[in-house]
C-alpha positions as CSV (number, residue, x, y, z in Angstrom):
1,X,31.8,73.8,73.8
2,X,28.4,74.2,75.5
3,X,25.3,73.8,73.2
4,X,23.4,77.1,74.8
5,X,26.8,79.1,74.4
6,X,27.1,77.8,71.0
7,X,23.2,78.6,70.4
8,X,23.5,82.2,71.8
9,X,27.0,83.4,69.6
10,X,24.5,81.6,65.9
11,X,23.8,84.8,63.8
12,X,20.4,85.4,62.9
13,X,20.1,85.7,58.5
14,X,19.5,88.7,57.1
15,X,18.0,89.6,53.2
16,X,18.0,93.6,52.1
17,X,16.0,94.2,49.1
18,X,16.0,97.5,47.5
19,X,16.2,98.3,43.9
20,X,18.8,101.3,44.2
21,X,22.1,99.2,45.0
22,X,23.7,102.1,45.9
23,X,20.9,102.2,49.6
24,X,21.6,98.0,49.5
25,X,25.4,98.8,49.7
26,X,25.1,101.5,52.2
27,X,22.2,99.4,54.4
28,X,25.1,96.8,54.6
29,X,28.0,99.0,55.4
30,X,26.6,101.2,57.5
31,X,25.5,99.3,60.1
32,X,27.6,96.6,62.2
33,X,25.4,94.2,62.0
34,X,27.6,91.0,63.5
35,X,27.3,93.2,66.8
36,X,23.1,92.7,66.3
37,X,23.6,89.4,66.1
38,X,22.9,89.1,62.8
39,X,24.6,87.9,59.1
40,X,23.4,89.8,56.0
41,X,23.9,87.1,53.2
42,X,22.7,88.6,50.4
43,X,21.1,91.6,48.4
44,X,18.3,91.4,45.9
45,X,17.0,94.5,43.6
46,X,13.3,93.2,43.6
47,X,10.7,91.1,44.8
48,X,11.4,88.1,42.8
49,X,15.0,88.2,43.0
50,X,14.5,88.6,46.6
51,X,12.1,85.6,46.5
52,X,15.1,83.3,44.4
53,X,17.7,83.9,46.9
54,X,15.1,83.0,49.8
55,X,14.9,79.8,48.0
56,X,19.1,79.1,48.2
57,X,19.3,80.8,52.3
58,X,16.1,80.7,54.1
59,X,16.9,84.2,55.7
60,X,15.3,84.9,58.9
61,X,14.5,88.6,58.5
62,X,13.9,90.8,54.9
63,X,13.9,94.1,55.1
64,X,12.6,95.8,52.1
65,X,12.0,99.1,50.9
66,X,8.0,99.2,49.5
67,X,8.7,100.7,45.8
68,X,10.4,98.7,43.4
69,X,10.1,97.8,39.7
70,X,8.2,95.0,38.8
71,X,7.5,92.9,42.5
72,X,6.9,95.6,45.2
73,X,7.4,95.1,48.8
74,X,3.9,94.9,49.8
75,X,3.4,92.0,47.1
76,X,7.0,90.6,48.2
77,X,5.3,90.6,52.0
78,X,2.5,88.4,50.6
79,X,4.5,86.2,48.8
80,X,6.7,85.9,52.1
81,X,4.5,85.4,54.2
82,X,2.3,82.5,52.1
83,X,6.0,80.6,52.0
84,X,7.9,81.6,54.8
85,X,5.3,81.7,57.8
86,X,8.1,82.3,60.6
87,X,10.8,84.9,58.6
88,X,10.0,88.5,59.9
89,X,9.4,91.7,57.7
90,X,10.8,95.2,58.0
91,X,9.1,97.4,55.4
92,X,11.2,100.8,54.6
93,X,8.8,103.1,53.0
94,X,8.6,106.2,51.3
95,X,4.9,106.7,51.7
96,X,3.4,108.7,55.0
97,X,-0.1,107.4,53.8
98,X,-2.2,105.1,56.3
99,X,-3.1,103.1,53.4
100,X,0.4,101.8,53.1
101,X,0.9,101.1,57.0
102,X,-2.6,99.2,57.1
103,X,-1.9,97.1,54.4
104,X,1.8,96.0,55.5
105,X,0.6,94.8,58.9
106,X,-2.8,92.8,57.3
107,X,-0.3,91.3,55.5
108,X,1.5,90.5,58.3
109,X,4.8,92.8,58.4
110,X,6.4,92.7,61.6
111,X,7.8,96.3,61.7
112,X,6.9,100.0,59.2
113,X,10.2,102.2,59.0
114,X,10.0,106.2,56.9
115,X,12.5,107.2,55.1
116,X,14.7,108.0,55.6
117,X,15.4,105.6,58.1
118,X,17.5,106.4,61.6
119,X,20.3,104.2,61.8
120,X,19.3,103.9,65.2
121,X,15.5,103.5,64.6
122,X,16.7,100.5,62.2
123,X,19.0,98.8,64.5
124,X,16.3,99.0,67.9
125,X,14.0,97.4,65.2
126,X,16.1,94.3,64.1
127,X,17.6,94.1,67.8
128,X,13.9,93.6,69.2
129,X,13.4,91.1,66.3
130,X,16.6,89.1,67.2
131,X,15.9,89.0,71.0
132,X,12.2,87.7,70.2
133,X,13.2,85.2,67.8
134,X,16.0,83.9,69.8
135,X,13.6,83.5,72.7
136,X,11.2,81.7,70.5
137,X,14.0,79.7,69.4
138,X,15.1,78.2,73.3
139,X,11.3,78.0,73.9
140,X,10.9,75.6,71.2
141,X,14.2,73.8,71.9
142,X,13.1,73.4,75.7
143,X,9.7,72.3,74.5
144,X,11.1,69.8,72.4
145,X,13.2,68.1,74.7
146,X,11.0,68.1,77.0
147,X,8.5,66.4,74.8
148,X,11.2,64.0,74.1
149,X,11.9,63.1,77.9
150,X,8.3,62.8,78.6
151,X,7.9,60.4,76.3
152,X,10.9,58.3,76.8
153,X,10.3,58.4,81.2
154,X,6.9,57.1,80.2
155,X,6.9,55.0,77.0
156,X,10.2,53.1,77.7
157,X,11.8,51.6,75.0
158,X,9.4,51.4,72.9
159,X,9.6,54.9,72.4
160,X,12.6,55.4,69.3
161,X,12.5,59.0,68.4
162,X,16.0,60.4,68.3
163,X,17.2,62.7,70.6
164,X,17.1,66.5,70.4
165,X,20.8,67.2,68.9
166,X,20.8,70.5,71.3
167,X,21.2,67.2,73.9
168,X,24.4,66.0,72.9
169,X,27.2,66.0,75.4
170,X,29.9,64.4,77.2
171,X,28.1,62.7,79.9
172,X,24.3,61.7,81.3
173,X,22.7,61.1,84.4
174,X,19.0,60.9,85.5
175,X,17.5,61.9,88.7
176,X,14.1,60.6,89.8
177,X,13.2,62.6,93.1
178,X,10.1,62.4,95.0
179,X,8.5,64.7,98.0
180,X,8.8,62.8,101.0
181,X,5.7,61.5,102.8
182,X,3.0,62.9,99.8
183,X,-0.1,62.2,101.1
184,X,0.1,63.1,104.9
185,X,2.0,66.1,104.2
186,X,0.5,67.7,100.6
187,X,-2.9,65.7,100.1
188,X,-4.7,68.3,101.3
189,X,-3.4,71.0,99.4
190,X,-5.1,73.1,97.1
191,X,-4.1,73.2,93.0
192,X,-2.2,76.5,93.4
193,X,-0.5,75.7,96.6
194,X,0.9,72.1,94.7
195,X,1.9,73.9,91.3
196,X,4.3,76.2,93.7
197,X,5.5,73.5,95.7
198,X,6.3,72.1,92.3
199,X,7.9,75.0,90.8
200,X,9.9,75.3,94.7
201,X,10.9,71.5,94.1
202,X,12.1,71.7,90.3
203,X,13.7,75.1,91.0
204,X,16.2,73.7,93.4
205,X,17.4,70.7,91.1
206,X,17.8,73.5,88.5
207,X,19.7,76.0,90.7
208,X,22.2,73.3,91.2
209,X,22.6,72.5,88.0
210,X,22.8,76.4,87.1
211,X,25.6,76.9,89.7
212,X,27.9,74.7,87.5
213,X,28.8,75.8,83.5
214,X,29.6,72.7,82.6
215,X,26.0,70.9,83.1
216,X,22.5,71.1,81.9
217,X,19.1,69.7,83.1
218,X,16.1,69.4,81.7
219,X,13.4,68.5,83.9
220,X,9.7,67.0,83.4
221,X,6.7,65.6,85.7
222,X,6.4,62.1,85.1
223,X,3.5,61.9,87.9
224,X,2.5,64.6,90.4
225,X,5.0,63.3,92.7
226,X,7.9,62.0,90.5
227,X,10.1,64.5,88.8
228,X,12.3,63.3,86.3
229,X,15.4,65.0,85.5
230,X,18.3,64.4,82.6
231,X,21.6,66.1,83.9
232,X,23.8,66.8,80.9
233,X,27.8,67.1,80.9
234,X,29.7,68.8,78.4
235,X,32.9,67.3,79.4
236,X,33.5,64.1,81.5
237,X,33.6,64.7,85.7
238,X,35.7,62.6,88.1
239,X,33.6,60.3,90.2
240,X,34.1,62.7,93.0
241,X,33.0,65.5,91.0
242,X,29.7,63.7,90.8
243,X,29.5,63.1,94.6
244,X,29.8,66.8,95.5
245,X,26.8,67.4,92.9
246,X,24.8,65.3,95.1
247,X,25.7,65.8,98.5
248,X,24.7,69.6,97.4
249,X,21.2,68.0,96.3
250,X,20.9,66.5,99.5
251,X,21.8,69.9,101.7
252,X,19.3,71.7,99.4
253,X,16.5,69.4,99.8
254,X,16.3,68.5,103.6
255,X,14.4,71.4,104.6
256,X,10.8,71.4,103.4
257,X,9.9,70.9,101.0
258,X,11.5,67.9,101.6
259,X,12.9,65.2,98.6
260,X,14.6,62.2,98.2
261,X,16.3,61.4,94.9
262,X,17.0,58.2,92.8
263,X,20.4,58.6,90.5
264,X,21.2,56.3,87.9
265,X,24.5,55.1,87.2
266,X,26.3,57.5,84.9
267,X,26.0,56.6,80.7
268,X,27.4,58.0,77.4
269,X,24.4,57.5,74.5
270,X,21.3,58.9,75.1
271,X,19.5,55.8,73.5
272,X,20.2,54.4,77.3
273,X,17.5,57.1,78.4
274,X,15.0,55.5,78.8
275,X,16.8,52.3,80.7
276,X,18.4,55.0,83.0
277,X,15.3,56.3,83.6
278,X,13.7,53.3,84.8
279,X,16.9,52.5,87.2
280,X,16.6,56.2,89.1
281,X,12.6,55.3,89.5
282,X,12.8,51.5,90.4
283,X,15.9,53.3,93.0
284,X,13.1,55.1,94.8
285,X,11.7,52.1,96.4
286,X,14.3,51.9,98.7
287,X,13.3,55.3,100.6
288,X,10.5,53.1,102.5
289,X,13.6,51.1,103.9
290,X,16.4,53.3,105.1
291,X,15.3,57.1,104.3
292,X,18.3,58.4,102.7
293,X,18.1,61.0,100.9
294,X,20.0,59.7,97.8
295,X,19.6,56.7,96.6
296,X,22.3,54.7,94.2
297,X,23.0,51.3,92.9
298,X,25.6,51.0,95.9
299,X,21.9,51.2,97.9
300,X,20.7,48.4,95.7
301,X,23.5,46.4,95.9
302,X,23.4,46.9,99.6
303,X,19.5,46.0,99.9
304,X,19.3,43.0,97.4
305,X,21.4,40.9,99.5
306,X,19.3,41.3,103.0
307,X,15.8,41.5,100.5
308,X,14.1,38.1,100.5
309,X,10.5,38.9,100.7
310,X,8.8,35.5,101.7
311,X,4.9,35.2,100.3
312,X,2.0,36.4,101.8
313,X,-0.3,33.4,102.7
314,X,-3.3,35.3,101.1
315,X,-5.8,32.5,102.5
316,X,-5.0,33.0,106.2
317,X,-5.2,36.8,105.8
318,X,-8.5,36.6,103.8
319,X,-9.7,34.5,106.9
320,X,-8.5,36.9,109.0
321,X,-10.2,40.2,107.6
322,X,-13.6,38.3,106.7
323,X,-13.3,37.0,110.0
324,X,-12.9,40.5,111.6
325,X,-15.6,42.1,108.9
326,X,-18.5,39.4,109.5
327,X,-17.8,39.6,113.3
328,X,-18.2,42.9,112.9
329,X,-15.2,44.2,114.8
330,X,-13.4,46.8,114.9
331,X,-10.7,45.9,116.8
332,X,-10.1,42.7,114.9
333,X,-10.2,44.4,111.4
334,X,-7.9,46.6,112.8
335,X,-5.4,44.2,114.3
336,X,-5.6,42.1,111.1
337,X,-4.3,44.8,109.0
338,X,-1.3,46.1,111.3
339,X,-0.6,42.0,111.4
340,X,-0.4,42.2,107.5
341,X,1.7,45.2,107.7
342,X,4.4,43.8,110.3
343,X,4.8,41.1,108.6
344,X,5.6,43.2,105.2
345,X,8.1,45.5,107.0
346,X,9.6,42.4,108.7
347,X,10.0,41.4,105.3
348,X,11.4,44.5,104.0
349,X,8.6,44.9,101.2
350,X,8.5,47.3,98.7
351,X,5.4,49.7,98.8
352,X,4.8,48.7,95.3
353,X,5.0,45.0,96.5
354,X,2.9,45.3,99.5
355,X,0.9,47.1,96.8
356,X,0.1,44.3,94.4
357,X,-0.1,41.8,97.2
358,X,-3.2,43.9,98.5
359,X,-4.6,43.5,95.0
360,X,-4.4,40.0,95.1
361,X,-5.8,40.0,98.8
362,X,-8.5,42.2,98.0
363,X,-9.6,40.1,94.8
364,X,-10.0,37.1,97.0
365,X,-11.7,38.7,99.9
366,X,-14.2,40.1,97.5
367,X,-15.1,36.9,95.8
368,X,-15.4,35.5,99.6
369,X,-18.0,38.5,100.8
370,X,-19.7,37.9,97.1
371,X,-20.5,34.9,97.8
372,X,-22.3,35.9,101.3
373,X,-24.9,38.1,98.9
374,X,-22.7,41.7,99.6
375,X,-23.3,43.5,96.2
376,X,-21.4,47.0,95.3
377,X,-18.3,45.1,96.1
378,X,-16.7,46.4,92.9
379,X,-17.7,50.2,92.7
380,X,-17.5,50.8,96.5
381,X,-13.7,49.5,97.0
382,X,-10.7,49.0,95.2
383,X,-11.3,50.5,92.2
384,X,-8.4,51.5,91.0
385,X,-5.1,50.5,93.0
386,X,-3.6,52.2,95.4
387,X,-1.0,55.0,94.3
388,X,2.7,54.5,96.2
389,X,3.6,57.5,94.5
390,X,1.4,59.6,96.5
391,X,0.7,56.8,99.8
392,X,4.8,56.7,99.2
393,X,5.5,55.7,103.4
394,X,4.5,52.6,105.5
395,X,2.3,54.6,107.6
396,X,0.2,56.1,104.9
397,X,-0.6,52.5,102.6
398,X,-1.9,51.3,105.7
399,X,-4.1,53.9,106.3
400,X,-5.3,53.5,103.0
401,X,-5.7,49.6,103.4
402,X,-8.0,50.4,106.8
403,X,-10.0,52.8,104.7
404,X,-10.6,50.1,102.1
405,X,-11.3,47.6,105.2
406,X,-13.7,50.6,106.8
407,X,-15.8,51.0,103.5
408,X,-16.2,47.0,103.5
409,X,-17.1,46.9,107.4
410,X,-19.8,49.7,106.5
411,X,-21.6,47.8,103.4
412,X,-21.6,44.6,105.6
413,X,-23.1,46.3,108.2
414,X,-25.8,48.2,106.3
415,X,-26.8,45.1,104.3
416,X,-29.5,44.0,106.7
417,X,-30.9,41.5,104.6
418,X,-27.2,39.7,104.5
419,X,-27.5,39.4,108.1
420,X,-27.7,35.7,109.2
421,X,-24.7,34.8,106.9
422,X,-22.8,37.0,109.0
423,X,-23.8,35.2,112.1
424,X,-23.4,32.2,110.4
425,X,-20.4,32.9,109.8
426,X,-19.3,34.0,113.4
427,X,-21.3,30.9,115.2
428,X,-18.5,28.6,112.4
429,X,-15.8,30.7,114.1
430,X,-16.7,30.1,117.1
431,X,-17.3,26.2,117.0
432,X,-14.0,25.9,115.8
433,X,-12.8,27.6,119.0
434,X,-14.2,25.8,120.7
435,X,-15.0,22.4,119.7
436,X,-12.9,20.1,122.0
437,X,-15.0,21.4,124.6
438,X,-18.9,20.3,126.0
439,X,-20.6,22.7,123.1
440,X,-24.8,23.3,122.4
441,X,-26.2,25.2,120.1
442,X,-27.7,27.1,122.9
443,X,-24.5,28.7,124.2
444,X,-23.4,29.5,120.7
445,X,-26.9,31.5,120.4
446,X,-26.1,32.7,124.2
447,X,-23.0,34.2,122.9
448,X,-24.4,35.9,119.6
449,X,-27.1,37.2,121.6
450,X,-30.3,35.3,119.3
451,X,-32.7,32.5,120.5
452,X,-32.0,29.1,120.3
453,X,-34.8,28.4,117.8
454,X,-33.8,31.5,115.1
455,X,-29.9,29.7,115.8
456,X,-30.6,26.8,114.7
457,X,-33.4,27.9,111.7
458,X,-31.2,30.1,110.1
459,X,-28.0,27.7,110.8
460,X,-29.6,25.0,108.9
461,X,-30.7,27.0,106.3
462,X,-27.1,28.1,105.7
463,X,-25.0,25.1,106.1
464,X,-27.4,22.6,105.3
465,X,-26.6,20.4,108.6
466,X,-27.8,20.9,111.8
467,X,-25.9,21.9,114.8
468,X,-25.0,19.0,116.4
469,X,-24.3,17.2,113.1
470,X,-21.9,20.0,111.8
471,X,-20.2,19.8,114.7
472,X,-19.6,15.7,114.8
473,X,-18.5,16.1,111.3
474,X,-15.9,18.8,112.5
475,X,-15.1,16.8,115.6
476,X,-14.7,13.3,113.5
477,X,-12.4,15.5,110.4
478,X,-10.3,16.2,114.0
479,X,-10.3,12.7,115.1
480,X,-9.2,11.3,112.0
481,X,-6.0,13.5,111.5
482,X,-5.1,12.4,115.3
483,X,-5.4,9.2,114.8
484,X,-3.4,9.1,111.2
485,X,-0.3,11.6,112.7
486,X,-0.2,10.8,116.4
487,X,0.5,7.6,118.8
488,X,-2.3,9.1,121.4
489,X,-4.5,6.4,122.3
490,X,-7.9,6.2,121.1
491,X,-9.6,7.5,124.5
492,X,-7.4,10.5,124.9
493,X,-8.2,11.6,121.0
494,X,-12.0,11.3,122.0
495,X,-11.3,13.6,125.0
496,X,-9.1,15.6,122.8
497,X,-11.8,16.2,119.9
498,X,-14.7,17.1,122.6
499,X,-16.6,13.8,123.4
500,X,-16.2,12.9,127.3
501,X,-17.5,9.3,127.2
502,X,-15.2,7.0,124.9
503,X,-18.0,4.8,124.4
504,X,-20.1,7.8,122.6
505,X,-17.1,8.6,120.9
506,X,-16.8,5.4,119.0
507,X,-20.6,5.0,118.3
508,X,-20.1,8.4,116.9
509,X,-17.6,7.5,114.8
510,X,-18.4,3.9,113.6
511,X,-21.6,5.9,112.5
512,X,-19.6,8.6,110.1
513,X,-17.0,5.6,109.4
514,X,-18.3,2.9,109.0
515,X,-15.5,1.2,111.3
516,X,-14.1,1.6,114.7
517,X,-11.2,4.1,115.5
518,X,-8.4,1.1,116.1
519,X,-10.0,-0.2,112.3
520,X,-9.4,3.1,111.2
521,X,-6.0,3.8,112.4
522,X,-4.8,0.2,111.6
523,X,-5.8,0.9,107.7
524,X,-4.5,4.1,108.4
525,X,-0.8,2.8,108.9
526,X,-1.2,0.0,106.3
527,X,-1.3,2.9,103.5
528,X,1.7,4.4,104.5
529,X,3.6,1.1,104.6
530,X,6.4,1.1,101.6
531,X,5.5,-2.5,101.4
């Protein structure tokens, strides 16, 4: 039977205290009370034989006539109300007098009757009681269960409270659903506007749900864009039953506002909660890739055998974006994030992957501009990671990743004192373009737009070298791997590596050596003879 029908048809308790039995017998006869809702389970004659059956039935409602021998019904009220906190108080009363009324209600008596008392009067009274205290009563239950699935969506396992017993039933399911492109859509919004596009967005699961007698759902806010919800059976449904449920979800949720929805696979004990919970959640990562609107294990079975996400090579896109940053490009920032991103959607990445591969990325580009002299690297960027919750599309992560890129581009460019590491850094850039051809240090300043003389100064001062050494020592690092890996002969690997004259190129190299090239390639292929 269902647990709200069950709760509604429970009869409220009901205590009548009067010290005439004959007005006990006729308050309980007279009126048909199982029609209010309510039991009456016992008569007392006074206060403290009122108070003794309390003790054995925990009424919910006394109604007492004020006048008695030995414990009144004022002092009964006290004495109630110091115990009993939540049982309400009807006081039938004799007395006209104000004095009577005010001191009732100070003590905290719910309702003041005359004799003789209306039938009528008396019945509206306890009806108005009932209604308020059942009210109260699904108030609390709701509050409590949703207490409970708050803290299992959040907590996990590790959370072991039992379940509310107003849960049990035949069969579970949870639903994680999600508003469809957050940020671009509702990141503007005001407070108001996103509390009724809330109250729009749990209102259709629960109208669903409402449309059928034999389930239940109870639904809480896990994040501001992640609603969890626990769909409750009270009898087993065919498979198919269970596929018309969500094929009416979908239908309901296409038009705006518009939500996608994460079901887990169906289970029998509630202490699988929390597991079930974290399987309709972890099922909404697979929006990014295909956009359906409900998303199942037959989706992750589907996914998991075309997903195999290769690694990011984090040092070639740090090179990239400092590149792009020091350079101070636009263009190349730009292009170096939208390379990052085709490769993830090539890959068919998570947003929660591409999410923590950024936080790896951005730890190592940081440590790369610290050690250029950029300070406010840690307040001004990246502070807190990037929530796919709300950046929950392709689109919108990378426009939070160029904002982050933006922010860095900015500081570089406003820290004027930082200035010849940047070019520094571009002039290395450069001579690694273009190193196999005739280079000078005065078309490397040419192309920076500086003198010759401030070139080479602050070059010097950076790298410790000057030009024209740096860039033998990068040529001659060149010329070694060509003439370990390769069969070229020794004058096309000097033309190869930027030197024009062979003869220059081995005076060069005997120099850094200490040995000609043919020495160096014959010791070379020695090493990497088994014998």
């Amino acid at each position: 039977m269902d647990n709200q029908v069950e709760e509604k048809r429970q009869l409220i308790k009901l205590i009548i205290v009067d010290d005439e039995p004959v007005i006990c017998q006729g308050l309980r006869y007279t009126i048909d009370w199982n029609e209010l809702g309510v039991e009456v389970i016992g008569e007392a004659y006074d206060g403290e034989e009122a108070l003794r059956l309390m003790e054995r039935e925990q009424a919910d409602i006394v109604l007492t006539d004020i006048r008695m021998d030995g414990m009144d019904g004022l002092e009964l009220s006290r004495q109630l109300a110091r115990r009993y906190p939540d049982v309400r108080i009807i006081i039938i009363s004799g007395y006209e007098d104000f004095y009577y009324a005010r001191q009732a209600m100070r003590i905290g008596v719910h309702d003041y009757l005359l004799k003789p008392v209306e039938i009528d009067e008396l019945s509206k009274a306890v009806t108005r009681m009932v209604e308020e205290m059942r009210n109260r009563s699904q108030l609390d239950g709701m509050q409590e269960i949703k207490l409970w699935l708050t803290n299992v969506a959040r907590n996990g396992i590790a959370y072991s409270k039992e379940a509310p017993s107003s849960l049990q039933g035949s069969q579970y399911r949870i639903v994680a659903s999600q508003l469809d492109r957050y940020q671009e859509r509702y990141g503007e919004l005001a407070q108001e506007q996103l509390d009724e596009l809330r109250e729009q967005w749990s209102g259709n699961i629960l109208r669903i749900t409402d449309g059928r007698p034999e389930l239940r759902s109870f639904s809480i806010f896990d994040h501001e864009n992640l609603l969890v919800t626990l769909i409750v059976a009270d009898h087993k449904l065919q498979a198919m039953e269970w596929e018309a449920i969500w094929d009416q979800m979908a239908r309901a949720c296409k038009q705006p506002p518009v939500v996608y929805f994460g079901v887990s696979q169906l289970y029998e004990d509630l202490n699988e909660t929390a597991l079930r919970c974290a399987e309709a959640a972890n099922l909404l990562n697979y929006y990014a890739l295909e956009q359906a609107t409900v998303l199942d294990s037959r989706t992750e079975l589907v996914w998991s055998e075309r997903r195999r996400p290769a690694a990011l090579d984090l040092a070639q896109s740090v090179q990239l974006l400092s590149t792009a940053l020091f350079k101070q490009s636009q263009n190349e920032m730009k292009e170096a994030v939208a390379s990052l991103f085709a490769f993830f959607r090539e890959q068919l990445y998570f947003l929660c992957e591409i999410e923590s591969a950024y936080e790896e990325l951005l730890t190592l580009l940081r440590q790369r501009l610290r050690k250029s002299g950029i300070t406010g690297l840690d307040s001004g960027v990246g502070g807190s990671a990037i929530d796919t919750n709300l950046y929950n599309t392709y689109e919108s992560l990378e426009q939070a990743i160029l904002r982050d890129m933006q922010k860095l581009f900015e500081m570089i460019e406003q820290s004027g004192g930082d200035r010849s590491y940047w070019i520094v850094e571009k002039s290395k850039r450069y001579i690694d373009e273009h190193y196999t051809q005739e280079l000078k240090a005065s078309e490397v300043a040419a192309w920076l737009k500086i003198t010759p003389s401030y070139f080479s100064y602050i070059f010097k001062q950076s790298t410790g070298k000057g030009f024209t050494e740096y860039l033998n020592e990068l040529r001659m690092e060149r010329a070694k791997r060509l003439l370990a890996t390769t069969h070229d002969k020794v004058f096309e690997i000097a033309a190869q590596v930027g030197y024009k004259e062979y003869k220059y190129f081995v005076s060069v190299f005997k120099t850094y050596m200490g040995m000609t090239p043919k020495k160096y390639r014959s010791m070379q292929a020695g090493n990497m003879d088994p014998g």
